[in-house]
TIVO-555056 format. One record per residue (C-alpha): residue number from 1; x, z, y. Coordinates in steps of 0.05 Angstrom, whole numbers. Example, Ala and Ser with C-alpha at 12.3 -4.5 7.8 and 13.67 -1.06 7.14 Angstrom:
<sites>
<site nr="1" px="246" pz="156" py="-90"/>
<site nr="2" px="273" pz="143" py="-21"/>
</sites>
This chain:
<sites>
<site nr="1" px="1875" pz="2021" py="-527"/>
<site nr="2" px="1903" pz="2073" py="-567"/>
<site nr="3" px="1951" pz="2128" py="-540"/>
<site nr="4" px="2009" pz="2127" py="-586"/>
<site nr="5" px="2026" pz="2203" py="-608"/>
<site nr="6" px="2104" pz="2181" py="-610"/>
<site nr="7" px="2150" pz="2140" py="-568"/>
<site nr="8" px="2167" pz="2116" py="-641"/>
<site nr="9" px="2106" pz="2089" py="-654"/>
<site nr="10" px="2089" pz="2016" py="-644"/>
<site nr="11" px="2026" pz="1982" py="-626"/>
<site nr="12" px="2003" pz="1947" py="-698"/>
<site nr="13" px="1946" pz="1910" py="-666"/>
<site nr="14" px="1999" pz="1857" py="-627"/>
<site nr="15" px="2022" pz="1798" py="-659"/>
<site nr="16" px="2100" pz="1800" py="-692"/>
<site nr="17" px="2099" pz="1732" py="-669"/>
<site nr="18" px="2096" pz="1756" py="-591"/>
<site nr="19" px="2150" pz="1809" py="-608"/>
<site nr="20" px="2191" pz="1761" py="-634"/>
<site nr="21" px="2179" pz="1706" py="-583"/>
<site nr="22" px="2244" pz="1738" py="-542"/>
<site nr="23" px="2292" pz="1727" py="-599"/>
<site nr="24" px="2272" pz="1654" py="-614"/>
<site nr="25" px="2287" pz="1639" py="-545"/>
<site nr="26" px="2351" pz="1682" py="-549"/>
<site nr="27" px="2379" pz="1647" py="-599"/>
<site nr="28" px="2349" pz="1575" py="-577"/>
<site nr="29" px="2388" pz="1593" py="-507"/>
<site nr="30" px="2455" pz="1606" py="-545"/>
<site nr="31" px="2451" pz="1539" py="-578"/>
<site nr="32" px="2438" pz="1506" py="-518"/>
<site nr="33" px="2506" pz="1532" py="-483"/>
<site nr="34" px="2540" pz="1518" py="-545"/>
<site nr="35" px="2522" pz="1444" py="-555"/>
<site nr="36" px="2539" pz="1436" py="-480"/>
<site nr="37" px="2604" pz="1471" py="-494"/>
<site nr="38" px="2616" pz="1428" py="-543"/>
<site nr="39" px="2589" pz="1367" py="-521"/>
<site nr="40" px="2633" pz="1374" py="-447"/>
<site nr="41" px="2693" pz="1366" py="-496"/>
<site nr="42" px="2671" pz="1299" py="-528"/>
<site nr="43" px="2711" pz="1240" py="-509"/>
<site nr="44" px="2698" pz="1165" py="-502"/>
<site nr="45" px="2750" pz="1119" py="-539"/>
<site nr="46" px="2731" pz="1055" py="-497"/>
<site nr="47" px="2782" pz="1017" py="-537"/>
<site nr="48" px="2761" pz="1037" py="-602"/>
<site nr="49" px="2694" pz="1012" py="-573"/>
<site nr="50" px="2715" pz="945" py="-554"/>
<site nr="51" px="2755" pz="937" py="-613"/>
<site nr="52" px="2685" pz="947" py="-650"/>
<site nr="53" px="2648" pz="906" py="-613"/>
<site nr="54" px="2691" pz="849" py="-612"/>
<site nr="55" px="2694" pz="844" py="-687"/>
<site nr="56" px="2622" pz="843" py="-691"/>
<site nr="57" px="2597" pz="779" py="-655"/>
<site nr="58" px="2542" pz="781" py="-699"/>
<site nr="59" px="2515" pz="832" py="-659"/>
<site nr="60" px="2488" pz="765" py="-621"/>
<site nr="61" px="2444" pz="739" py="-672"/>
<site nr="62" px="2386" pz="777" py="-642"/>
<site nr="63" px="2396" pz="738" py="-576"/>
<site nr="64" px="2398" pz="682" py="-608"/>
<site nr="65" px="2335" pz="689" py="-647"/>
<site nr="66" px="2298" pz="715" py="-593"/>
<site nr="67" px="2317" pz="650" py="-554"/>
<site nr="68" px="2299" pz="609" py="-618"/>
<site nr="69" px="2237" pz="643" py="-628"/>
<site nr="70" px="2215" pz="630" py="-550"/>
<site nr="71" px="2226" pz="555" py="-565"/>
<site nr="72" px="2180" pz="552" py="-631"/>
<site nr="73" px="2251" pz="533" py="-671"/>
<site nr="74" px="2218" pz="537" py="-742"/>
<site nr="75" px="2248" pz="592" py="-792"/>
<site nr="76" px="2284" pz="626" py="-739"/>
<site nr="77" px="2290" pz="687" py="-769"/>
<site nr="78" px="2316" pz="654" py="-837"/>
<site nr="79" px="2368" pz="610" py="-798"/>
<site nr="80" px="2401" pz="670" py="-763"/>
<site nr="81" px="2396" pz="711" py="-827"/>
<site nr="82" px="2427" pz="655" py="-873"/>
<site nr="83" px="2486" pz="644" py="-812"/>
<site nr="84" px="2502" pz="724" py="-797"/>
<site nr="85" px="2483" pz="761" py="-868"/>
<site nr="86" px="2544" pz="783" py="-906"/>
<site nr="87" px="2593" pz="738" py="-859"/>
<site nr="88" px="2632" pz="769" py="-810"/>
<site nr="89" px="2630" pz="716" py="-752"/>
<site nr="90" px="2683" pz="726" py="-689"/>
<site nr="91" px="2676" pz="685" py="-622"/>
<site nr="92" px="2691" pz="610" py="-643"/>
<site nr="93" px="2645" pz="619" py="-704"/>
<site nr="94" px="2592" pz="643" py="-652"/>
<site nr="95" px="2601" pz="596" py="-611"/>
<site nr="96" px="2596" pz="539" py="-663"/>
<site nr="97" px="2529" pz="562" py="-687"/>
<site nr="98" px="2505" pz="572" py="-615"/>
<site nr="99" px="2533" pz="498" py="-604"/>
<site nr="100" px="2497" pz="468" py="-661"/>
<site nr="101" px="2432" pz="498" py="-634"/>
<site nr="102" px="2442" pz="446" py="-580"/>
<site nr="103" px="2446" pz="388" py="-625"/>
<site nr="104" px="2375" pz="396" py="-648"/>
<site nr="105" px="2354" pz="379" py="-579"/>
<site nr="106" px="2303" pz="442" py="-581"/>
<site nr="107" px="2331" pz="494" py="-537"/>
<site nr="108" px="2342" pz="475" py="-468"/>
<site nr="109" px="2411" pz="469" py="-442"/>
<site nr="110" px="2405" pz="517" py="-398"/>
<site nr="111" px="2398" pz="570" py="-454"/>
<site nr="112" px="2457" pz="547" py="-487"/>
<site nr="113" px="2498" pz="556" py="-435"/>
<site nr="114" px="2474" pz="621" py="-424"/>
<site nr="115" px="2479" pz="640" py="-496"/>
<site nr="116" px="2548" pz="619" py="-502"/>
<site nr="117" px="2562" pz="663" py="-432"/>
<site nr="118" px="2544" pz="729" py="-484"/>
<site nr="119" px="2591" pz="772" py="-509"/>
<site nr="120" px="2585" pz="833" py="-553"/>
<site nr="121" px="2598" pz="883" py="-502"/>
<site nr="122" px="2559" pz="843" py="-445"/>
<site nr="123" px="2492" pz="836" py="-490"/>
<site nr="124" px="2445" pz="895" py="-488"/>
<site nr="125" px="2384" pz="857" py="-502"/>
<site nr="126" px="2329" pz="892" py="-477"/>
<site nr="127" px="2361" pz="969" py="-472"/>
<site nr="128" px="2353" pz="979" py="-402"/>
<site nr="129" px="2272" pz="964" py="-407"/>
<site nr="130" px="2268" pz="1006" py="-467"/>
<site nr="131" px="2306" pz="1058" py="-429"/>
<site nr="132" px="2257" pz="1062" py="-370"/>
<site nr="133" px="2199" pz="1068" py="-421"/>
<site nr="134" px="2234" pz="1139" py="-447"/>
</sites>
């Protein structure tokens, strides 16, 4: 270790990346408060979110499918995607597809009536496993 000749003088030998680890986390800090600052002052329009969801019952196709796919229905994927892709579908629609699921005689009964229970804002599919994985 050298003896610096002048308060003025700094030690070359360190790296500029450990002199300038305090200002990263300066200014990483000052972000933080601000998105919280700003974040505190974000509101949830539930309507606006209901109103979404409700016009979106194809939001259900994957619940369907998924049902479909546990009963070997053949195509499933190509069935939902020809009955939800470019249509806008709202609850009676829904529940006519769901209802001529039934008629094939290859999902249960059971799983109709619980597909037909679904709504847009009741089905999360499987967000709350996901959600433990995190």
């Amino acid at each position: 270790a050298k003896l610096p000749i002048s308060r003025y003088q700094r030690d070359l030998s360190d790296s500029t990346v450990l002199r300038s680890i305090g200002v990263g986390y300066a200014h990483s800090l000052i972000a933080y408060k601000a998105a919280l600052r700003g974040l505190a002052r974000v509101d949830v329009d539930r309507d606006a979110l209901e109103r979404d969801l409700d016009g979106n019952w194809e939001v259900l196709g994957e619940a369907i499918q998924t049902v479909m796919r546990k009963y070997n229905v053949p195509n499933a994927y190509e069935k939902m995607k020809e009955a939800t892709r470019g249509h806008r579908l709202d609850a009676t629609s829904m529940r006519k597809l769901i209802e001529s699921l039934e008629e094939g005689g290859e999902i249960p009964k059971a799983e109709i009536e619980a597909l037909l229970a679904l709504t847009p804002s009741s089905y999360v599919g499987n967000a709350a496993m996901a959600a433990k994985r995190i």
